[in-house]
Wavefront OBJ file of the C-alpha trace (Angstrom):
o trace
v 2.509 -15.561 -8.958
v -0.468 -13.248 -10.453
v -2.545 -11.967 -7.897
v -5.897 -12.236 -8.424
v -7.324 -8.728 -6.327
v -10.488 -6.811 -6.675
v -9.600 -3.826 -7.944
v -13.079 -2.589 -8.705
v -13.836 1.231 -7.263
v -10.233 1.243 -6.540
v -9.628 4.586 -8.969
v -7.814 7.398 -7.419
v -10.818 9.234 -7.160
v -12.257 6.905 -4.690
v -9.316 5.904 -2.590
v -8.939 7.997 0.447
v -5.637 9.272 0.978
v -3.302 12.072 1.381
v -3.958 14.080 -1.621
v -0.229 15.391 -1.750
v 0.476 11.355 -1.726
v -1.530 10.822 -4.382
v -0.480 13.399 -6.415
v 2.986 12.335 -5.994
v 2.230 8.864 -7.041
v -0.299 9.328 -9.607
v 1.446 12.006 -11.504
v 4.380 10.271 -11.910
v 3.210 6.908 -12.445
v 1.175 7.985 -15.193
v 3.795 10.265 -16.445
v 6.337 7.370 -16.935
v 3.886 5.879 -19.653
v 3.104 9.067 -21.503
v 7.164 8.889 -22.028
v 7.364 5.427 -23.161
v 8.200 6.797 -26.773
v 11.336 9.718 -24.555
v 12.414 6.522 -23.070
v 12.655 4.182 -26.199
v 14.079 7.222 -27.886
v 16.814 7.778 -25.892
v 17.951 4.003 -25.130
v 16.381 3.876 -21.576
v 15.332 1.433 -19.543
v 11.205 1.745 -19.427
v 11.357 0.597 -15.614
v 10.228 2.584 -12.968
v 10.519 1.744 -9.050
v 8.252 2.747 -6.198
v 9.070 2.385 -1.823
v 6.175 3.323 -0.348
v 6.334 3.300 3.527
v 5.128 4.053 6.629
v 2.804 1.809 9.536
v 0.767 -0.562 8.677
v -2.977 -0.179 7.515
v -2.121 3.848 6.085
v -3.436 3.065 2.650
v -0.002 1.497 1.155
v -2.431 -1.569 -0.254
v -5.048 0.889 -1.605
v -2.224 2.951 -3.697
v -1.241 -0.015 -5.593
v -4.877 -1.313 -6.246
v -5.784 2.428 -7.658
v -2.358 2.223 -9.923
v -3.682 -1.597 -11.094
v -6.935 -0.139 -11.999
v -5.630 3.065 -13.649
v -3.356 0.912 -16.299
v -5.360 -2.311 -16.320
v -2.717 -4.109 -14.843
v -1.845 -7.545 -13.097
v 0.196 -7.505 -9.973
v 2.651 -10.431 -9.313
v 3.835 -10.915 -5.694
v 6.300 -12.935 -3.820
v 6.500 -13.680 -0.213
v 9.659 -13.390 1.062
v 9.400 -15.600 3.704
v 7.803 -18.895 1.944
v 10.598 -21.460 2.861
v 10.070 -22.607 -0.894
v 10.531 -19.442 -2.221
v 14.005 -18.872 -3.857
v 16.102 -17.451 -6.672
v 14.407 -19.358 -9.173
v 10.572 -18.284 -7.559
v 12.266 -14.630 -7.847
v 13.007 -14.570 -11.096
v 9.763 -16.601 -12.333
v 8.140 -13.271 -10.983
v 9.550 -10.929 -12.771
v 9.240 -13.182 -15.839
v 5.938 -13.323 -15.464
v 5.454 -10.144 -15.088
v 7.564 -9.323 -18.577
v 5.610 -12.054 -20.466
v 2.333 -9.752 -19.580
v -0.337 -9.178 -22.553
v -0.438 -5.561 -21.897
v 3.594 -5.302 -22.150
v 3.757 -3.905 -18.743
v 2.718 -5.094 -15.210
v 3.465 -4.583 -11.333
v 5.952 -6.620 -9.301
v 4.978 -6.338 -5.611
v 7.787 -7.019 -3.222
v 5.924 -6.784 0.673
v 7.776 -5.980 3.484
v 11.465 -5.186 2.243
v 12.719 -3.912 5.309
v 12.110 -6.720 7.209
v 13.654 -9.655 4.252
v 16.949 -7.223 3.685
v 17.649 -5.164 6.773
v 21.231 -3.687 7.363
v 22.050 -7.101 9.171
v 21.679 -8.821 6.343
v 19.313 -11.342 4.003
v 16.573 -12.706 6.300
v 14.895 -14.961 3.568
v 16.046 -17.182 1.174
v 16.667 -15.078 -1.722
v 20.108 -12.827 -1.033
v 20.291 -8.837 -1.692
v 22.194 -8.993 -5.033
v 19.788 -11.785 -6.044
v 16.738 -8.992 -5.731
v 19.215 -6.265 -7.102
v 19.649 -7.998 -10.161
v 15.919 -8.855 -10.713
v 15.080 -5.425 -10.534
v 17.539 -3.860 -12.334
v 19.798 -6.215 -13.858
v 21.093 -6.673 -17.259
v 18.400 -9.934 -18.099
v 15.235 -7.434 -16.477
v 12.826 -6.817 -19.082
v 11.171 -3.655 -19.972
v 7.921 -2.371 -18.625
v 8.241 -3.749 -15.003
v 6.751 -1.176 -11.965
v 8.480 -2.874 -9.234
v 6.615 -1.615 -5.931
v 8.070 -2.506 -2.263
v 6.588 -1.803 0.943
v 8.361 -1.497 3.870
v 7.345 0.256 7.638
v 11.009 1.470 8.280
v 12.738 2.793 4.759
v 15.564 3.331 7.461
v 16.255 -0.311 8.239
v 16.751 -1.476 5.196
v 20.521 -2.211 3.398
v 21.508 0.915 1.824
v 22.003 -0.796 -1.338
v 18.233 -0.992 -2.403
v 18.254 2.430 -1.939
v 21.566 4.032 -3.463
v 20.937 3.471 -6.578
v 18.585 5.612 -8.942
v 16.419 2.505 -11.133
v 15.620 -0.016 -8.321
v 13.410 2.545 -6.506
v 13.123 6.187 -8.101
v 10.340 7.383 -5.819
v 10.177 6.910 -2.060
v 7.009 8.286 -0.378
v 5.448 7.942 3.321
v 1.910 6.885 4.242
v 1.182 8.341 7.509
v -0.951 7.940 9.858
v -4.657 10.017 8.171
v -4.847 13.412 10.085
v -8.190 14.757 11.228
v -9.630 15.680 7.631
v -8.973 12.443 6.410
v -10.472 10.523 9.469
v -13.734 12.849 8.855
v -13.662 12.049 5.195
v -13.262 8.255 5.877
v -16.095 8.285 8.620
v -18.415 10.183 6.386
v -17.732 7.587 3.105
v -19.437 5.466 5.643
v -22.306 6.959 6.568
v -23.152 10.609 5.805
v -25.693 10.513 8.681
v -22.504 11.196 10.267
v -22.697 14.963 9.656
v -24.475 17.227 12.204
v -24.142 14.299 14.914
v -22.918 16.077 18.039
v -20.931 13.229 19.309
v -18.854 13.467 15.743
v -16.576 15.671 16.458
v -15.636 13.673 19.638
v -14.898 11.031 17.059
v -12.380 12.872 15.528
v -10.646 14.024 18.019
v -10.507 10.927 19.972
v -9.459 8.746 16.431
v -6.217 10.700 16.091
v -2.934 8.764 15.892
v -5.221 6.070 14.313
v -4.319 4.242 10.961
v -7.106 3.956 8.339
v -7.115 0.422 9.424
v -8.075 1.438 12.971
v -10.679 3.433 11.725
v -12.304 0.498 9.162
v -11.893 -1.835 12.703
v -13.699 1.016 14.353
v -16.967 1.481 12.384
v -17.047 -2.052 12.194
v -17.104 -2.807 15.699
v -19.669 0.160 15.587
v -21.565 -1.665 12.699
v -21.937 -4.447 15.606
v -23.364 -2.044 18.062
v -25.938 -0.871 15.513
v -27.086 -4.377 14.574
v -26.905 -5.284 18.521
v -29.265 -2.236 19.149
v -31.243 -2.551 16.138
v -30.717 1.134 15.287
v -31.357 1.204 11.315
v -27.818 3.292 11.267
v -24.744 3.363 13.023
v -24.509 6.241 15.037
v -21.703 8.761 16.446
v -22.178 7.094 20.011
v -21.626 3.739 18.810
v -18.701 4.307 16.686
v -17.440 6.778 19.490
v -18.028 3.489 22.272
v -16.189 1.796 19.359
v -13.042 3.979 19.115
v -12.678 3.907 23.167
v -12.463 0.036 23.155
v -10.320 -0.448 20.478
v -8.086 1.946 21.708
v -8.018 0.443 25.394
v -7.625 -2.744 23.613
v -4.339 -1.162 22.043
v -3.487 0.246 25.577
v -2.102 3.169 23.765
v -0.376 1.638 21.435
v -2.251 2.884 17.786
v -0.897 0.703 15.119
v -2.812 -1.671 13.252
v -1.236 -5.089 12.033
v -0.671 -5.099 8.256
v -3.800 -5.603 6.403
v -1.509 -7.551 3.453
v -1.903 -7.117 -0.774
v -3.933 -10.157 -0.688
v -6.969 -7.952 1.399
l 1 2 3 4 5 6 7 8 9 10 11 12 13 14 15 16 17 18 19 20 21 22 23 24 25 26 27 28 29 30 31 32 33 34 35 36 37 38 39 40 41 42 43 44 45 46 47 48 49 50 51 52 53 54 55 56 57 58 59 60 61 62 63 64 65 66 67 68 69 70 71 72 73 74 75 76 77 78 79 80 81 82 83 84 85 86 87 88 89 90 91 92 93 94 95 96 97 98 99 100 101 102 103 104 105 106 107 108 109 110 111 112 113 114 115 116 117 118 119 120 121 122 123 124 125 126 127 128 129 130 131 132 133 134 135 136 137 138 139 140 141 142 143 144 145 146 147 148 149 150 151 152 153 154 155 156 157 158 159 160 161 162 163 164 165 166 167 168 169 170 171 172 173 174 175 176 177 178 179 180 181 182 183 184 185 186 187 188 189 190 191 192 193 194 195 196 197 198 199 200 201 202 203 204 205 206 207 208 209 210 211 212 213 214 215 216 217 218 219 220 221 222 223 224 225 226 227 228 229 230 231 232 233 234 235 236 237 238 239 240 241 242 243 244 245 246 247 248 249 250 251 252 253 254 255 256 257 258 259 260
């Protein structure tokens, strides 16, 4: 089905990620359109694939919202693990998506690794059933298929092998120190000069951006609780200790989802 998602501030210049990962992405996302007319030219396929991967909450969701705002684009999605969903539900997606106004849209396939692991189909739909949507003789022109997946290496080799079905595999890690400071500060720019900010930092790292958005607003709770007319370092530094005893150690957030 057509997701409706709010796409709105969700350019690249406003999404915080890795710029190296954006630059990957962007450039060659927009690159595949300004060679629509190479591609028709030379009897290609106008398809283009993207894996991206990594733990959950590391900006995977925000990538795909900044490449739906860039092009104007609708984003169909199937879940994998709807008991009604089938062969025929997988290939009303990607019809859909071909039938767009726009001639081109985005087919979002969540969680790949987990529906076709090297053990085999764990969903309804079997491998060469998704093969062939994606890259099969019926498959349309101007589908961006995008998967996500947290462990590229447990999925059947297959969806990989082949150039077409996924031509660009990039990682979302975990945001280093830079990043966490930029996210912080998008937040509140009161931030900057706190003493207890750097301690925020530091004691943040290993978190997802997830982790961080849970942190300031557990922070945000402390500020209302304390009626302090912004959130300070100290809260959000109280915050980033609890949520991390809550994780006893263990920093990964639970997947924040397309729909979010």
């Amino acid at each position: 089905h057509v997701t409706e998602v709010d796409i709105h501030n969700y350019s690249w210049d406003n999404v915080i990620l890795d710029p190296k990962v954006i630059s990957t992405l962007k450039d060659d996302f927009e690159s595949f359109f300004e060679r629509k007319a190479w591609f028709k030219e030379k009897s290609l396929p106008f398809r283009r694939g993207y894996l991206l991967h990594g733990d959950p909450g590391n900006g995977k969701t925000s990538a795909i919202k900044a490449m739906m705002w860039e092009r104007n684009m609708d984003a169909h999605t199937l879940s994998f693990f709807d008991k009604n969903v089938g062969l025929s539900e997988l290939n009303s997606v990607f019809e859909s998506a071909s039938d767009s106004e726009s001639g081109s849209a985005i087919v979002v396939l969540e969680d790949i690794d987990r529906a076709f692991p090297k053990s085999g189909s764990k969903c309804s739909i079997e491998l060469q059933e998704l093969l062939n949507a994606i890259d099969g003789i019926g498959t349309k022109e101007g589908i961006i298929t995008i998967a996500t997946a947290n462990d590229p290496a447990a999925l059947d080799p297959a969806i990989l092998k082949r150039p077409g079905r996924f031509d660009r595999s990039i990682k979302f890690d975990n945001p280093n120190a830079a990043l966490r400071e930029r996210y912080f500060i998008s937040k509140d720019t009161a931030f900057q000069g706190d003493p207890f900010f750097e301690q925020c930092i530091a004691d943040s790292d290993g978190y997802s951006f997830a982790q961080l958005q849970e942190s300031y607003i557990m922070a945000g709770q402390f500020a209302w609780e304390e009626k302090t007319p912004n959130v300070t370092a100290l809260q959000l530094l109280k915050a980033i200790g609890i949520l991390s005893s809550g994780n006893k150690g263990v920093k990964k957030a639970n997947s924040a989802g397309f729909s979010l």
